[in-house]
N, C-alpha and C positions, 0 to 999 in steps of 0.2 A: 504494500500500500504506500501510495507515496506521499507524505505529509512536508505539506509547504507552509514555510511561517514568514509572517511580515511583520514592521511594529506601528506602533499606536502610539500616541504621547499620552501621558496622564502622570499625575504625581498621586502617588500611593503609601497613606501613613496605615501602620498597622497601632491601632488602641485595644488593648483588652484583645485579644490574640484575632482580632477582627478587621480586615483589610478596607479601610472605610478609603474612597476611591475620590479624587477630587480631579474633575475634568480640568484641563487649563492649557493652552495656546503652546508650551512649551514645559517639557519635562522627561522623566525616564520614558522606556520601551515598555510598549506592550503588545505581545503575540497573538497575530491569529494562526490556530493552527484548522485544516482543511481535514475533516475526521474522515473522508474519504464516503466508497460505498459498498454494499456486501455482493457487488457485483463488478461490472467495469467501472473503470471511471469518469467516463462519458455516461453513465448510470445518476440519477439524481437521490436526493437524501437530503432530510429534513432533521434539526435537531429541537424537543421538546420540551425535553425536562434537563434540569442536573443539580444532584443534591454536592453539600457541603466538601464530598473527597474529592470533587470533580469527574466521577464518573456520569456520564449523558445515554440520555434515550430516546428514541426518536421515529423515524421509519424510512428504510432504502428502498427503491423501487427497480430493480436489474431488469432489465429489458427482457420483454415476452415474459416475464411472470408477475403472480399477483406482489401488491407492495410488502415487506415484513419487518417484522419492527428490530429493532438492534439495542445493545450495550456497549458503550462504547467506556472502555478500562483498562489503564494502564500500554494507552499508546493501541489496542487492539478493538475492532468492529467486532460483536458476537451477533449472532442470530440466534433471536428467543425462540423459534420454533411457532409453531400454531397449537391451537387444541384440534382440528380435522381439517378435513382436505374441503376446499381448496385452502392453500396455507396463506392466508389473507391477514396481517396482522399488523397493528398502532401501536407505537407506546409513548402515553403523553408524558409521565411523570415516575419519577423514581426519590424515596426518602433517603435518611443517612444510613439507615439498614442494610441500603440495597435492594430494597424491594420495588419492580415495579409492577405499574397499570397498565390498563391498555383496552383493546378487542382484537377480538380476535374470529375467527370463521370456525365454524364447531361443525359443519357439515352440514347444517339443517336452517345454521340461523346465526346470527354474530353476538358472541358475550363476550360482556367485562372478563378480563383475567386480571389475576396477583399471579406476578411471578417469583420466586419467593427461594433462595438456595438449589437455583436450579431446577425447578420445578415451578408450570405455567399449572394454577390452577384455575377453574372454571367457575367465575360467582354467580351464575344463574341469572335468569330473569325473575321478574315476580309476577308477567304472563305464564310464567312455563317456559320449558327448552324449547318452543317453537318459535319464541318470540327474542327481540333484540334488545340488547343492553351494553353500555358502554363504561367502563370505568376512566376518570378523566384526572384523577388529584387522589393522594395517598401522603397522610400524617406521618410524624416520626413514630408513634405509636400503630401504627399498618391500620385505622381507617382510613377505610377507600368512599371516596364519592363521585355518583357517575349518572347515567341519567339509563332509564329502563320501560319498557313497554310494563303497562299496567292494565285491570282489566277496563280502567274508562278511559285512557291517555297514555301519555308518554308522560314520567314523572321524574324528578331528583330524586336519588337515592342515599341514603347511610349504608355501608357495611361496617359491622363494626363486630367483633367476636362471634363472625361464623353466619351471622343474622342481616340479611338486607331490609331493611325499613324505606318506605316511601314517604318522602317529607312534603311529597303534596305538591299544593299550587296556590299561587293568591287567588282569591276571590272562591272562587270552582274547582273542586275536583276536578272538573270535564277539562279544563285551562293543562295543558301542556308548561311543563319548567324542563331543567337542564341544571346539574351543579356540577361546577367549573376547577372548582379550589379548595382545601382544606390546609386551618391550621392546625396548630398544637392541641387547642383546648377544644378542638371539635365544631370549629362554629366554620358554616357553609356557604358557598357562593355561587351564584347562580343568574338566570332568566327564568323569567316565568310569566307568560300569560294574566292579562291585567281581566280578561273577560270580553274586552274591546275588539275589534276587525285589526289586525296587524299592531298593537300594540302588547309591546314585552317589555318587561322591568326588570331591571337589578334584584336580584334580594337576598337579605344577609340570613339564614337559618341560626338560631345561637338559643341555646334550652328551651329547646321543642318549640320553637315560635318563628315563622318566616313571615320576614318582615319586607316593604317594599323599599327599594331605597331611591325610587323618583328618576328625574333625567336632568338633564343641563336646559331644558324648557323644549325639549322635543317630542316627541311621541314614544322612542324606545332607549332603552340603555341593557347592556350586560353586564354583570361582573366575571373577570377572568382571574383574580386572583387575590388574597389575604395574606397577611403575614401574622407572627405570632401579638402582635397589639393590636390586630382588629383593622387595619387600614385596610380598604378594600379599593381594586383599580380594574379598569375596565373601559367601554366604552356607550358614550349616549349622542343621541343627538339632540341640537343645542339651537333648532328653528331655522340654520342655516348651512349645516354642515354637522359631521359625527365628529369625533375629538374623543382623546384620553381622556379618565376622568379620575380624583382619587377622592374617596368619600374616607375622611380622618371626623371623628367626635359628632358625631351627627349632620357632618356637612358634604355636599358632594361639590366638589371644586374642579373648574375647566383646567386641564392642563398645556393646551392649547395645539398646536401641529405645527413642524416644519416650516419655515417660509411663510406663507400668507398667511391668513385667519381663515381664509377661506375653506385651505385642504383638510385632508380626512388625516385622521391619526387612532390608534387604537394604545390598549394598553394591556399586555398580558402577564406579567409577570413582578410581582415587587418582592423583593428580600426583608429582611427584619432590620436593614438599616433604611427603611424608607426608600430606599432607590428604586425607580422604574422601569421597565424597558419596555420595548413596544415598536409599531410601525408607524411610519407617516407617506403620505402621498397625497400629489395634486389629483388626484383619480379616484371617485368614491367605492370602485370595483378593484382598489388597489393593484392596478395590473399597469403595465407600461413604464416607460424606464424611470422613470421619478420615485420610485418607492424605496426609503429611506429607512432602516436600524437607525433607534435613537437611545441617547439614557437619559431618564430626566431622574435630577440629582440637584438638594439645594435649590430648587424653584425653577429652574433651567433645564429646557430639551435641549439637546443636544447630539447632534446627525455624527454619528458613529462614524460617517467616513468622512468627516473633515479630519479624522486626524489618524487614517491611514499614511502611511508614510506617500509620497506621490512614487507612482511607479510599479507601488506592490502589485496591483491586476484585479486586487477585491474592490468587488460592491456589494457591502453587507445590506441587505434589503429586510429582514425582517428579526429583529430581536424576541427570544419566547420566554425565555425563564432567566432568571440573576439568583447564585447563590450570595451566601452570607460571606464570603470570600471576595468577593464582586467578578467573578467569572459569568461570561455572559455566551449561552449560546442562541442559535436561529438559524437562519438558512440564509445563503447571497450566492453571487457569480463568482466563482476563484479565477485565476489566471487564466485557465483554458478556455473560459466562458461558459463552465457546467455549475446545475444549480446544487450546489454540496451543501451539509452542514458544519457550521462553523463553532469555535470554540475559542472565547476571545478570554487572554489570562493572564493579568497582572504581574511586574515581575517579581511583588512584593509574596504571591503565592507558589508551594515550592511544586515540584513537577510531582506528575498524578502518581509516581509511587510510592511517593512520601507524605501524600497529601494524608493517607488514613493517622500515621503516626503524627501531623503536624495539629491535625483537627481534633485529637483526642489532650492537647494540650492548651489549649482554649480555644479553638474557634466557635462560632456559635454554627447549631445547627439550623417554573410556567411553563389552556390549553393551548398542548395546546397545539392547532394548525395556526398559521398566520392568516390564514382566508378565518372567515366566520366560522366556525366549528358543527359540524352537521349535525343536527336532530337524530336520536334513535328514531327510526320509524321500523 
């Protein structure tokens, strides 16, 4: 596999064994490295999740077969396998465990899996094994929350000690939701069905109560992810356009988009230092060459490749998840102009074989596609 690295400027203090990242015009190096794909490498791949060792999960799609999802650790691409043929598999997110989520093709119908020391297990639907279910976000404690055909809808779900629970919808049962994100103390995040013609809300789940969290003055908003103080980020639309959003203390606040006010921006992924990452684009269908990897950090977005070095051949296009390390992966164009998964990494954090050893001495411990994330149906 051939991994290509280029660098990044940023200046990087480490406080409390935690690598708090502070963007700035001039400073040290930072690495993208190009995770490759579990096929050619004119093969595309997406990168999803990555918890605190720096190990990433994701999904490679090799040419003539279905897409499958990978691990990607210690410098190597693995293939999780499927639960049945066809071998059809996701994997949005992975905890400090090791464990990840996902779907997967069982042969009849698509479920969530945990995959867990080497073994994908299969969490069911709560229609039955005839029906589809997705798991999207997994705790350090291994619940999983993902979204499941039900016997009136398609609902968010809990697993949590072996038991899938349905956390409903606003308004109606009959209202279709979706949950995106978990943190530490179990509290959920989601879309979900307002009861209205095309209107879907953010909503935070937190002791057995789903609540709405509104929009930036548009008709719809999502949430795509939480950290462990409850800050939830996502995206709404705002009467003129969609936009990142971060709802801190009861408020949901514009984060605004690349360039104009006008363009689209999303938000998927926040760490536990408040940090962002996300998309931007002059394009509300986010497609065509303007689409932008940002970090918004300290009240500022900030387009991830203004500070590629010139030269290098990346164009990081979509940011998905930020550990607590400030490692950041998502997908862009590498050198050759294939769309790979990318892994952008501080030079303040040590390399992924030592990561397990460095994160057990204080470090502390994002869906997601970059398009909108598909409904179970």
């Amino acid at each position: 596999m051939c991994i290509r690295r280029c660098l990044v400027r940023l200046v990087g203090v480490v406080l409390g064994g935690v690598v708090w990242v502070e963007w700035v015009q001039a400073g040290v190096t930072y690495s993208v490295t190009d995770l490759g794909t579990l096929g050619s490498l004119s093969d595309s791949s997406y990168a999803n999740g990555i918890n605190n060792s720096g190990q990433v999960v994701g999904v490679s799609s090799p040419t003539g077969s279905p897409p499958h999802a990978f691990l990607y650790s210690n410098g190597t691409m693995s293939d999780l396998g499927a639960l049945g043929a066809p071998t059809y598999t996701i994997a949005y997110a992975i905890n400090n465990a090791g464990q990840v989520v996902g779907f997967s093709s069982t042969g009849t119908a698509y479920h969530a899996f945990l995959y867990s020391n080497g073994t994908m297990s299969d969490l069911g639907s709560l229609a039955g094994p005839a029906y589809n279910s997705r798991a999207n976000a997994i705790n350090n404690s291994g619940q999983v929350a993902g979204e499941t055909i039900t016997a009136t809808s398609a609902h968010a779900f809990l697993y949590s000690n072996g038991t899938m629970s349905d956390l409903g919808a606003l308004v109606s049962p009959s209202n279709r939701s979706g949950a995106y994100a978990i943190n530490d103390s179990g509290q959920v995040v989601g879309m979900s069905e307002t009861g209205l013609p095309y209107h879907e809300h953010a909503f935070l789940y937190s002791n057995g109560t789903m609540s709405d969290l509104g929009t930036l003055g548009g008709f719809e908003s999502w949430a795509q992810g939480i950290n462990n103080s409850g800050q939830v980020v996502g995206y709404s639309t705002n009467g003129t356009a969609g936009h990142a959003f971060l709802y801190d203390q009861g408020k949901m606040s514009d984060l605004g988009a690349l360039g104009s006010p006008s363009n689209w921006s999303y938000a998927l992924g926040i760490n536990n230092l408040g940090q962002v990452v996300g998309g931007s684009s002059d394009s509300k269908d986010f497609q065509g060459p303007n689409v932008r990897a940002y970090l918004y950090s300290n009240g500022t977005m900030t387009d991830l490749n203004d500070f590629v070095q010139p030269g290098c051949g990346w164009t990081l296009r979509g940011a998905f998840a930020i550990n607590d390390n400030g490692q950041i992966v998502g997908v862009g164009y590498n050198p050759s102009g294939y769309e790979h998964a990318f892994l952008l990494t501080p030079p303040t954090v040590p390399e992924p074989s030592t990561l397990l050893i460095w994160s057990g001495l204080g470090a502390m411990g994002l869906i997601a596609t970059w398009r909108r994330r598909k409904r179970a149906s």
